[in-house]
Jmol script that loads the backbone (N, CA, C; Angstrom):
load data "model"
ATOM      1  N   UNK A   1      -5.529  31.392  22.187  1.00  0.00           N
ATOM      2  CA  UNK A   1      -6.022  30.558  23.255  1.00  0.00           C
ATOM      3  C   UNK A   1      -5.524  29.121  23.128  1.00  0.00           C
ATOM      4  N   UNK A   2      -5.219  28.673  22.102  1.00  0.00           N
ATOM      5  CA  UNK A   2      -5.072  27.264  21.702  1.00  0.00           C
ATOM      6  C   UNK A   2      -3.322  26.907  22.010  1.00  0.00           C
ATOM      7  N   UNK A   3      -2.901  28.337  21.734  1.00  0.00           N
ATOM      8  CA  UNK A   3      -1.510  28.046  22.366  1.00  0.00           C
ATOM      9  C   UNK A   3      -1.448  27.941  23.905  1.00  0.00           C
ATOM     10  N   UNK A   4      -2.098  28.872  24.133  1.00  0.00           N
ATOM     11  CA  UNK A   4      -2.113  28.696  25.793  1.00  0.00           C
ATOM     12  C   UNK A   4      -2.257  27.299  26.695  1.00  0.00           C
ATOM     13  N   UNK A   5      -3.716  27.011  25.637  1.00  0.00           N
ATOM     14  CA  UNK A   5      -3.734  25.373  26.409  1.00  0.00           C
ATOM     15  C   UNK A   5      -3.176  24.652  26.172  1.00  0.00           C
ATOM     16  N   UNK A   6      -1.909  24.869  25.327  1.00  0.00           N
ATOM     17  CA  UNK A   6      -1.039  23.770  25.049  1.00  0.00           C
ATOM     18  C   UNK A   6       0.171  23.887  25.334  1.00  0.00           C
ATOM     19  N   UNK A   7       0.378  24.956  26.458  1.00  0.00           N
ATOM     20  CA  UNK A   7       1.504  25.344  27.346  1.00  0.00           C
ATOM     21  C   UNK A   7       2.089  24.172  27.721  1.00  0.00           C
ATOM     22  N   UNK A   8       3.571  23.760  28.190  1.00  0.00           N
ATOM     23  CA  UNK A   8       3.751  23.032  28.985  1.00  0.00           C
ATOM     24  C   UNK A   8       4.739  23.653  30.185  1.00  0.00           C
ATOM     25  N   UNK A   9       4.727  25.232  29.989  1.00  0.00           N
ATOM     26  CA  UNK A   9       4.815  25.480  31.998  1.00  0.00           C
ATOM     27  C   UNK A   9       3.408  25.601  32.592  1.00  0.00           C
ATOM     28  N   UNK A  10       3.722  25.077  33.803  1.00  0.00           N
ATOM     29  CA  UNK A  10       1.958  25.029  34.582  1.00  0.00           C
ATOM     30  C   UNK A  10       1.770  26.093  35.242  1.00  0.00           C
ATOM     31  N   UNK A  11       2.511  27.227  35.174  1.00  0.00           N
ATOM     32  CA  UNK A  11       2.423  28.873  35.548  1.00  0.00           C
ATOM     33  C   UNK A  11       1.515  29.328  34.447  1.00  0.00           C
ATOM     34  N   UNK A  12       1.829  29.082  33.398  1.00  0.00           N
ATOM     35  CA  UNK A  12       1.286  30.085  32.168  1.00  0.00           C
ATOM     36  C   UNK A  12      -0.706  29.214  32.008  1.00  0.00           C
ATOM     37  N   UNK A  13      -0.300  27.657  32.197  1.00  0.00           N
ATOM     38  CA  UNK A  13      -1.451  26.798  31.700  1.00  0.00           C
ATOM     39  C   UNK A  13      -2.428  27.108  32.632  1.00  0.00           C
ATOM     40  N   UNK A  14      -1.948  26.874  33.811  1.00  0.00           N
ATOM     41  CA  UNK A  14      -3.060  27.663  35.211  1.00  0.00           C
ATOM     42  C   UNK A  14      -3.560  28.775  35.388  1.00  0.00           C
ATOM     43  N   UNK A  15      -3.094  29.630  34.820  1.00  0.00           N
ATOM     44  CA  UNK A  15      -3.362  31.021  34.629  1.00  0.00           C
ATOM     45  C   UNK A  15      -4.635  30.491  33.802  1.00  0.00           C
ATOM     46  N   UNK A  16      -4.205  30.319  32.538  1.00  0.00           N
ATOM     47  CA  UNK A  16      -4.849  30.402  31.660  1.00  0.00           C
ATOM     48  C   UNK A  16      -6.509  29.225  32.152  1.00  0.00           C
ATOM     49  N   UNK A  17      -6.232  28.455  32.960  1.00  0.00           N
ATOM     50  CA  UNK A  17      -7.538  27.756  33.678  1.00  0.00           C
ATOM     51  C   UNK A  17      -8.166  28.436  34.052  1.00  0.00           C
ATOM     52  N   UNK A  18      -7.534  29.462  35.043  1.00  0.00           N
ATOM     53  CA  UNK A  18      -8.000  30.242  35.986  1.00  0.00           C
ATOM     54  C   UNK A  18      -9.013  30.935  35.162  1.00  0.00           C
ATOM     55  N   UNK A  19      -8.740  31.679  34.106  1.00  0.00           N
ATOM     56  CA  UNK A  19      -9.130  33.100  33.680  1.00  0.00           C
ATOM     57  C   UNK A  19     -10.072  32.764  32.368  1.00  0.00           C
ATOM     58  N   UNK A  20     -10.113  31.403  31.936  1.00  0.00           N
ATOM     59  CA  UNK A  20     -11.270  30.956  30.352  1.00  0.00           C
ATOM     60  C   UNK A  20     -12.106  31.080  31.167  1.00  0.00           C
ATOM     61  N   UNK A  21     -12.625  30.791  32.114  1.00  0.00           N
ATOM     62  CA  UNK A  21     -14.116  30.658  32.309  1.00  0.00           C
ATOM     63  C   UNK A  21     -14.893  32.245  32.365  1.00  0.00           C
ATOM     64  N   UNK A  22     -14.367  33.354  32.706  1.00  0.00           N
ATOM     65  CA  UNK A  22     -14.219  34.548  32.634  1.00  0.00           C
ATOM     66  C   UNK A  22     -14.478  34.816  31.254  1.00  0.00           C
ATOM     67  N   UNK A  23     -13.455  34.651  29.963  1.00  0.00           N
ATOM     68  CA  UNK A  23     -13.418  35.269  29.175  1.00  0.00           C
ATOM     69  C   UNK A  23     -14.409  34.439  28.380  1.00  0.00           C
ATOM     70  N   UNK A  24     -14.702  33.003  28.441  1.00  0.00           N
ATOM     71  CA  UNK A  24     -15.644  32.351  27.795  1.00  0.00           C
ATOM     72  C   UNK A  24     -16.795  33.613  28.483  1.00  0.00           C
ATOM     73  N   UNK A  25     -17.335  33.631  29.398  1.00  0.00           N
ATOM     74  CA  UNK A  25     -18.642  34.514  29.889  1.00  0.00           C
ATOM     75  C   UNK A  25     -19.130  35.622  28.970  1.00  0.00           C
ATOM     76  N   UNK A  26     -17.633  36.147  28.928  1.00  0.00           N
ATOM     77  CA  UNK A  26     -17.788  37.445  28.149  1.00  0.00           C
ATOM     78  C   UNK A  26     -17.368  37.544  26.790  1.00  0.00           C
ATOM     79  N   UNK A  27     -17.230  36.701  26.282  1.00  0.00           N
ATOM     80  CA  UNK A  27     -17.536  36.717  24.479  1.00  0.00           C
ATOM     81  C   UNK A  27     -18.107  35.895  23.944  1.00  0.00           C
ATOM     82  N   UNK A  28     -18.413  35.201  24.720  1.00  0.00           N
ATOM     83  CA  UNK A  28     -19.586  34.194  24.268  1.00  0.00           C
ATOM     84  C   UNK A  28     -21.034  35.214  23.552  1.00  0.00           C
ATOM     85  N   UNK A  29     -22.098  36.241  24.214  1.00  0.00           N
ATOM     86  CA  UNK A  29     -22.689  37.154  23.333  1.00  0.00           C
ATOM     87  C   UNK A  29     -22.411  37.235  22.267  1.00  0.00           C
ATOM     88  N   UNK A  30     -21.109  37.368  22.092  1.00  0.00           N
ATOM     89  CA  UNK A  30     -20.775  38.495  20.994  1.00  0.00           C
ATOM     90  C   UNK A  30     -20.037  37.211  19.892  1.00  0.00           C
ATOM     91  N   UNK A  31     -19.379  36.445  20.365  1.00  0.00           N
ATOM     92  CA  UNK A  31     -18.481  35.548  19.215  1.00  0.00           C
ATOM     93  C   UNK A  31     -19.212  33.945  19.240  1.00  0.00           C
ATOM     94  N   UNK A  32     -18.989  33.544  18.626  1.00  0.00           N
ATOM     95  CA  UNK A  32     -19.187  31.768  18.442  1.00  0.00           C
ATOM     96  C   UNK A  32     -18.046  30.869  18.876  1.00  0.00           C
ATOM     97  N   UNK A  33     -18.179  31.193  20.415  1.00  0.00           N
ATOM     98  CA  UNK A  33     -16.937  29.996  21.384  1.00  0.00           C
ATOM     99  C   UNK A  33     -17.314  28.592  21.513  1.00  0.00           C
ATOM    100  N   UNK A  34     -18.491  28.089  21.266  1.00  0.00           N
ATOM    101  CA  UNK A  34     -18.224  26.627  21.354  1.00  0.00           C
ATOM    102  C   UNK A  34     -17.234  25.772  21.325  1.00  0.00           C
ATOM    103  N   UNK A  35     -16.472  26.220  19.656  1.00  0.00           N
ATOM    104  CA  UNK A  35     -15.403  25.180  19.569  1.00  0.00           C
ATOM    105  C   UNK A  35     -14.611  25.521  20.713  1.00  0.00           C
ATOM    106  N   UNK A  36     -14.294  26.416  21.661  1.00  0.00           N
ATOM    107  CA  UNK A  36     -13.383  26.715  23.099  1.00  0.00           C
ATOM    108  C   UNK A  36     -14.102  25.611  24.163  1.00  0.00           C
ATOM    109  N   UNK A  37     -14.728  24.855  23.884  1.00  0.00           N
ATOM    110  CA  UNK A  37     -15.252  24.131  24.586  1.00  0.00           C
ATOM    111  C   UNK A  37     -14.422  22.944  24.459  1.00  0.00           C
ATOM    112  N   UNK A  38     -13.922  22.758  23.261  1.00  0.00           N
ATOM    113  CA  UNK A  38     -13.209  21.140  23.089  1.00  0.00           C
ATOM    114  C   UNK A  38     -11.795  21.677  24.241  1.00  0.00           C
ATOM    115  N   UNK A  39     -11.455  22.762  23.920  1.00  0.00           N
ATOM    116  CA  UNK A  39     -10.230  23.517  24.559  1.00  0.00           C
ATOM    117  C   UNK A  39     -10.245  22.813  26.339  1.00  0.00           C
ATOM    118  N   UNK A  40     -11.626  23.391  26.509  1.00  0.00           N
ATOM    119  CA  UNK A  40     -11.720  22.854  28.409  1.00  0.00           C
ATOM    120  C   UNK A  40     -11.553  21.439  28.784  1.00  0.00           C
ATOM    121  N   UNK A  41     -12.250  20.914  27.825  1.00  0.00           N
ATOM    122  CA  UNK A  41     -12.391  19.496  27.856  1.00  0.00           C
ATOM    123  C   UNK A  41     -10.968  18.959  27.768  1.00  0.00           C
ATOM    124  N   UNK A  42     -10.042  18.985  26.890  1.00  0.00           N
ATOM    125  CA  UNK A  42      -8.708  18.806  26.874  1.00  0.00           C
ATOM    126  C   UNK A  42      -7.850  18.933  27.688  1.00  0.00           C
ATOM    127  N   UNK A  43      -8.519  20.257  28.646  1.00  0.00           N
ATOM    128  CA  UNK A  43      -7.271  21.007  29.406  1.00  0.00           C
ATOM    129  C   UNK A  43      -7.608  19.413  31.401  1.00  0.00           C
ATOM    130  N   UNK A  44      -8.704  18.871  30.938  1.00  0.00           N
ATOM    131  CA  UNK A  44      -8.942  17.687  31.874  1.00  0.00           C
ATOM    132  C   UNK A  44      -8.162  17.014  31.822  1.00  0.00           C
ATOM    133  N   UNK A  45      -7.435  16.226  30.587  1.00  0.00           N
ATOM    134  CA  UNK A  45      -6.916  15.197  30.552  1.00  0.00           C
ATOM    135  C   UNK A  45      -5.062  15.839  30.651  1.00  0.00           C
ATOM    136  N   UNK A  46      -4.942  17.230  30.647  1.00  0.00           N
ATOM    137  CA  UNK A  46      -3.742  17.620  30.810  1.00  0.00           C
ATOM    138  C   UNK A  46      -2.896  17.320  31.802  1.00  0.00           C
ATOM    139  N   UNK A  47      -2.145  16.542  31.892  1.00  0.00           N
ATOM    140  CA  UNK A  47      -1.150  16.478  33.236  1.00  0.00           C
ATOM    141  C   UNK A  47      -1.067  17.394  34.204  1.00  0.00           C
ATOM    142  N   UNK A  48      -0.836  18.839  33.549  1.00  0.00           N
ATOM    143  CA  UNK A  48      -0.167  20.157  34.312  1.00  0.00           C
ATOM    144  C   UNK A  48      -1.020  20.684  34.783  1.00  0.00           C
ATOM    145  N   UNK A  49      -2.692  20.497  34.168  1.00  0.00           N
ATOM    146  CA  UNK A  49      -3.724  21.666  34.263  1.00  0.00           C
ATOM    147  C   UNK A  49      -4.519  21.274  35.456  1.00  0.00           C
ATOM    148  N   UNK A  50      -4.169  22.262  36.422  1.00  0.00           N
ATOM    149  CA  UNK A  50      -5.028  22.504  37.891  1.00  0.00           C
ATOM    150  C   UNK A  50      -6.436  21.507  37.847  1.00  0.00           C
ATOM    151  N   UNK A  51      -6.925  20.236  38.540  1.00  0.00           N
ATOM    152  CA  UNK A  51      -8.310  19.449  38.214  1.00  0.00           C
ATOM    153  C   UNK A  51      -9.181  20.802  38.984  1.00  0.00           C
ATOM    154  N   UNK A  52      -8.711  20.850  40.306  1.00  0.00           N
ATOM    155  CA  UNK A  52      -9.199  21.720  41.216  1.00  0.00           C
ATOM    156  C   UNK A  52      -9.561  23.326  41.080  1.00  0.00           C
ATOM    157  N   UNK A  53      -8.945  23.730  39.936  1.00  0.00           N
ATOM    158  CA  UNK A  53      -9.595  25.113  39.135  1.00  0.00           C
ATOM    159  C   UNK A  53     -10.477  24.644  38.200  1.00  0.00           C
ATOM    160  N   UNK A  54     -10.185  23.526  37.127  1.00  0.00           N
ATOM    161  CA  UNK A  54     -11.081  23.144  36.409  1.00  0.00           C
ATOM    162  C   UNK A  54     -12.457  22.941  36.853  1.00  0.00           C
ATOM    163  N   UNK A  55     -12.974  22.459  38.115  1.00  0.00           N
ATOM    164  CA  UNK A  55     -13.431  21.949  38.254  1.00  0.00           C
ATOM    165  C   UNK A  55     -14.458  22.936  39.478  1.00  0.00           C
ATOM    166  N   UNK A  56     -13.958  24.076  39.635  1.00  0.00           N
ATOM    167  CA  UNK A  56     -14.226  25.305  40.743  1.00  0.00           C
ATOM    168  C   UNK A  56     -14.981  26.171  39.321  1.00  0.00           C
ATOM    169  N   UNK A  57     -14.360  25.775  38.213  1.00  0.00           N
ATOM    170  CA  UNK A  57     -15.520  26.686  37.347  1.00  0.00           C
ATOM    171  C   UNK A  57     -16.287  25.669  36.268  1.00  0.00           C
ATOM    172  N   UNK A  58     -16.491  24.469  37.047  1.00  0.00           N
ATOM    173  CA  UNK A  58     -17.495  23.407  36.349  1.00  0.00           C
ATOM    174  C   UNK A  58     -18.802  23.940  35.888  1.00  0.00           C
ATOM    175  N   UNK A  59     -19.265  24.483  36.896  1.00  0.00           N
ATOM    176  CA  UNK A  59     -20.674  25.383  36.814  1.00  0.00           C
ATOM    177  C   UNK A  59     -20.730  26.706  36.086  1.00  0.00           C
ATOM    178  N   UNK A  60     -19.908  26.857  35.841  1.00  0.00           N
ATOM    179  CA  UNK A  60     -19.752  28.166  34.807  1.00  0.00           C
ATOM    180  C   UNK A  60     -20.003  27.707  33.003  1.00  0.00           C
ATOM    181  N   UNK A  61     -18.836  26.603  32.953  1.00  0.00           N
ATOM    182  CA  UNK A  61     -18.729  25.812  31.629  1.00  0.00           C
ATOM    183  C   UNK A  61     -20.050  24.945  31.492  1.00  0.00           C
ATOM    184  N   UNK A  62     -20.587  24.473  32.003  1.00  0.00           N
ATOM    185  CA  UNK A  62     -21.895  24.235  32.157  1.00  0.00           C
ATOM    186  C   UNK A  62     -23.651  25.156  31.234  1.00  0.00           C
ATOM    187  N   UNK A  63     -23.455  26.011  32.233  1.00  0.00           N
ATOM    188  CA  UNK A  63     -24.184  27.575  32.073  1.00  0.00           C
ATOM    189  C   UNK A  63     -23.649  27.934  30.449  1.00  0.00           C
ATOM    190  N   UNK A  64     -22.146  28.136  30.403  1.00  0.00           N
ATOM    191  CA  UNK A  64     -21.983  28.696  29.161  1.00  0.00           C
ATOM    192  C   UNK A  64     -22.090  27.654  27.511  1.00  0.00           C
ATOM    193  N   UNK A  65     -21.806  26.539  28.065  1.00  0.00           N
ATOM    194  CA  UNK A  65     -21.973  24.861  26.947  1.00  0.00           C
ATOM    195  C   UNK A  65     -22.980  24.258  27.608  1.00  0.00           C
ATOM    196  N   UNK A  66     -24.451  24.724  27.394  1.00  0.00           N
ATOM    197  CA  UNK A  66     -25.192  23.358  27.613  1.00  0.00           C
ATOM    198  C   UNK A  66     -25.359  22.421  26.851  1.00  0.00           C
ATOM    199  N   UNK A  67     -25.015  22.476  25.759  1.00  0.00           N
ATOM    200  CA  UNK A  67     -24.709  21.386  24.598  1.00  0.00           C
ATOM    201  C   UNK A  67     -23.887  20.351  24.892  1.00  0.00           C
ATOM    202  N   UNK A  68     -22.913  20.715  25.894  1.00  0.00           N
ATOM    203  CA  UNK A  68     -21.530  19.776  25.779  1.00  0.00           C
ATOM    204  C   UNK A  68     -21.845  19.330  27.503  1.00  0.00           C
ATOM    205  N   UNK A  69     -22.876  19.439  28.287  1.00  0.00           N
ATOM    206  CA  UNK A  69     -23.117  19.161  29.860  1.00  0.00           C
ATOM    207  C   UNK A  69     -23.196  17.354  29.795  1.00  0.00           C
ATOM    208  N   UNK A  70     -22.896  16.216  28.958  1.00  0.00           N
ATOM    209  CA  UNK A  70     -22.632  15.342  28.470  1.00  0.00           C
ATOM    210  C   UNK A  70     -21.316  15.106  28.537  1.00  0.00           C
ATOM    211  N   UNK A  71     -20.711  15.652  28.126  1.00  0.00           N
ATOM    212  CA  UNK A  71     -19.302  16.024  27.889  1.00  0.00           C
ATOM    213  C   UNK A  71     -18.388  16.063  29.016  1.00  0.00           C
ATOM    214  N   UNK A  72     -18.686  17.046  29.598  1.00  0.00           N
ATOM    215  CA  UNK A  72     -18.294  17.682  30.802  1.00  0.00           C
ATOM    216  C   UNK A  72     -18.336  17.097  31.945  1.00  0.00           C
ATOM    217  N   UNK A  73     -19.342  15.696  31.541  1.00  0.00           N
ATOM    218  CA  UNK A  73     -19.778  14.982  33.158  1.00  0.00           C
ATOM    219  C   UNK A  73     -18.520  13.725  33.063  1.00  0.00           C
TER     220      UNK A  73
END
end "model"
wireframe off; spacefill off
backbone 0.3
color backbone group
């Protein structure tokens, strides 16, 4: 995952916007994703990375990091 967000084609990095909030949902139960949280936060200040996907699954990252809803604002 960490490579992904540190893509610099914006085909592969957008994808990869698109589809964390998804896979954060679903292993979050089961694994300890927090630290994937610094990941989202990063992927903000990215040049390449879609604001407008980021930001279409604000409320998701939210729900899944309420720890980091500080963060995120």
């Amino acid at each position: 995952m960490i490579e992904l967000s540190q893509s610099k084609n914006p085909t592969i990095l957008n994808n990869f916007v698109y589809n964390l909030p998804g896979i954060l949902v679903l292993s979050k139960p089961r694994y300890n994703v927090e630290p994937i949280s610094e990941i989202y936060i990063e992927l903000f200040y990215d040049n390449l990375a879609s604001k407008f996907q980021l930001a279409a699954c604000f409320h998701i990252m939210v729900e899944v990091f309420p720890g980091k809803r500080q963060e995120f604002k």
